[in-house]
C-alpha positions in Angstrom: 78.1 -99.4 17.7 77.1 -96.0 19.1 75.9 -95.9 22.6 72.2 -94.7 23.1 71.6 -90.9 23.2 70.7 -90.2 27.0 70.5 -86.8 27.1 68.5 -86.6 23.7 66.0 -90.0 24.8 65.0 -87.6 28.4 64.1 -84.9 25.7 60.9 -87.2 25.0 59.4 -87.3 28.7 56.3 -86.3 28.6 55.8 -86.3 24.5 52.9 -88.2 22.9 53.8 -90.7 20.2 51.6 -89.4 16.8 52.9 -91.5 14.0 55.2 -94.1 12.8 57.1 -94.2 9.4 59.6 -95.5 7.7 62.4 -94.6 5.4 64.5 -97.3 3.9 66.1 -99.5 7.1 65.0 -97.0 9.5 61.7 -96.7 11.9 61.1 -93.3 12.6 58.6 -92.5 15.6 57.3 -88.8 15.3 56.5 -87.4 18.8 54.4 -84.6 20.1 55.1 -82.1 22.9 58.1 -81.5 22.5 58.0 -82.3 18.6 61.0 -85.0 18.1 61.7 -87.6 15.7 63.0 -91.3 17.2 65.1 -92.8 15.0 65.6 -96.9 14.8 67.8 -98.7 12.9 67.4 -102.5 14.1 70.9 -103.5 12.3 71.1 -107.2 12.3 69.3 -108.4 15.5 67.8 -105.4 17.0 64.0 -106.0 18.2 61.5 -103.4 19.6 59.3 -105.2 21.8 56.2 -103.6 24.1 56.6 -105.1 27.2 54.1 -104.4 30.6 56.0 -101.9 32.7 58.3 -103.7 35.3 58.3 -106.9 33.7 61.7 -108.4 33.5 64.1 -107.1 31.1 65.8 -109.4 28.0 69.2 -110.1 28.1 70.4 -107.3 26.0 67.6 -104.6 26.6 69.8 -100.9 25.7 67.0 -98.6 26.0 63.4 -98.8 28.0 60.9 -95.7 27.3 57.9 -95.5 29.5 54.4 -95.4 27.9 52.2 -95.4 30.9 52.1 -98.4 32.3 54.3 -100.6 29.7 57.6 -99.8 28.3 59.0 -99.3 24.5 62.6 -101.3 24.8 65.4 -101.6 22.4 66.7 -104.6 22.1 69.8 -105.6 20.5 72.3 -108.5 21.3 74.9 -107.7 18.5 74.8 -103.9 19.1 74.6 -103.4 15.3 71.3 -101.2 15.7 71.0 -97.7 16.3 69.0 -95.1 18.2 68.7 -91.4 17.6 66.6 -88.5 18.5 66.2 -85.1 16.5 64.3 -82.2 15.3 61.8 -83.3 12.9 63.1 -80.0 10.9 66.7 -81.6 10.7 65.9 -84.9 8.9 67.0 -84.1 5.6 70.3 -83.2 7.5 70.2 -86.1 9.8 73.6 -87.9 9.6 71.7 -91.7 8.7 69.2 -90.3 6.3 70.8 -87.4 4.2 72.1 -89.9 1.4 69.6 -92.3 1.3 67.6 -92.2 -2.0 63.7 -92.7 -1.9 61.8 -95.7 0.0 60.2 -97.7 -2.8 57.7 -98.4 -0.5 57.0 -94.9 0.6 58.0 -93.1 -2.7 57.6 -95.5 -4.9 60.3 -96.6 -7.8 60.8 -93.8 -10.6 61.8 -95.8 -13.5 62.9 -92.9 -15.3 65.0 -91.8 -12.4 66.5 -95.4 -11.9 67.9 -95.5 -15.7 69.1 -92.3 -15.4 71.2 -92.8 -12.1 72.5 -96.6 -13.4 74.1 -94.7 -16.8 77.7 -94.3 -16.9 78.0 -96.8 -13.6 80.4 -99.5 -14.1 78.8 -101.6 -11.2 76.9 -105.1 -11.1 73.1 -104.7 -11.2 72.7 -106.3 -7.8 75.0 -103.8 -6.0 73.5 -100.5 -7.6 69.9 -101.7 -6.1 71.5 -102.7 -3.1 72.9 -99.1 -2.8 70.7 -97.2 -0.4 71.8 -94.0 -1.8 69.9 -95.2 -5.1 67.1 -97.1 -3.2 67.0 -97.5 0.7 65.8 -99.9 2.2 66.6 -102.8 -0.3 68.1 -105.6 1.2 69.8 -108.7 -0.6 66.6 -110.9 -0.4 64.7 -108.0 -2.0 67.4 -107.3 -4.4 67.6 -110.5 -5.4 64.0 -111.2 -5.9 63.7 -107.8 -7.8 65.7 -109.0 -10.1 64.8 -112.1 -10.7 61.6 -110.8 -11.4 62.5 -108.3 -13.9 64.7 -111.1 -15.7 67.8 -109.3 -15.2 71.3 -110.8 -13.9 72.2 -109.6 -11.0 76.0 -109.9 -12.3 75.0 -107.5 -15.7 77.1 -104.3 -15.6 74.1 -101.7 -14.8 75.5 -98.7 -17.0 74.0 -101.7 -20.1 70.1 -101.1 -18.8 67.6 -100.2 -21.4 64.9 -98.1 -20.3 62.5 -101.2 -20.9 64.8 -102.8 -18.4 64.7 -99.9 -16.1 61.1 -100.1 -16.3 60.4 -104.0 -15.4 63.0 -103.2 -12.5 61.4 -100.6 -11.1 57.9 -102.6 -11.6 59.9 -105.8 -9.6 
């Protein structure tokens, strides 16, 4: 648990809110005047909830950010979630997103590029897609349903995929 970035959350008073993204297990909120990137990690019980300003806070409630007359709070009873503010310029550098590999369902899945990474690793097939330097933002669930969908066992040592199998893993 890291506690909420005070100084760098008052660098956003005033800034306009102009898109929402994602990138693996991370929300990131792109503001405007001055240009910042939010960065959210829920973790495991993290919520964001809009609330009308004033209204009584949840149990919980880390960080409240005014937008006009209701309020964008951070919620988070187990404290496994994260907030962060930076340059948009210095996301590539960015501490929680300079190893994760592409969003599948930003980037899509490069089947080519998913063979090539899983050669030579002596892994199970379920932990190299559950590796968010390989694919971020894949969760057991996912990873489970992946492969079950691409007929593969999640137990089979991945440096033994085909490219066919590559392929019907990156489809699932």
């Amino acid at each position: 648990h890291r506690k909420p970035p005070r100084a760098r959350l008052r660098q956003l008073v005033g800034g306009r809110i102009v898109r929402l993204r994602r990138h693996g297990k991370y929300l990131l909120i792109d503001i405007e005047h001055p240009s910042r990137t939010l960065l959210v990690h829920l973790g495991m019980t993290g919520r964001l909830l809009i609330a009308p300003r004033g209204a009584p806070r949840a149990k919980h409630t880390h960080v409240e950010l005014s937008l006009g007359d209701r309020e964008l709070r951070f919620v988070d009873a187990r404290r496994f979630g994260q907030i962060d503010v930076f340059e948009p310029a210095d996301a590539a550098t960015h501490e929680a997103l300079a190893g994760l590999g592409p969003d599948p369902l930003v980037h899509g899945v490069d089947a080519a590029a998913l063979h090539e990474r899983a050669r030579g690793k002596q892994t199970t097939l379920k932990a190299f897609v559950l590796d968010q330097r390989v694919l971020a933002g894949i969760g057991n669930i996912y990873a489970s349903e992946a492969l079950w969908r691409a007929e593969l066992r999640p137990t089979r040592r991945t440096r033994t995929l085909t490219r066919a199998q590559a392929v019907r893993l990156a489809d699932a």
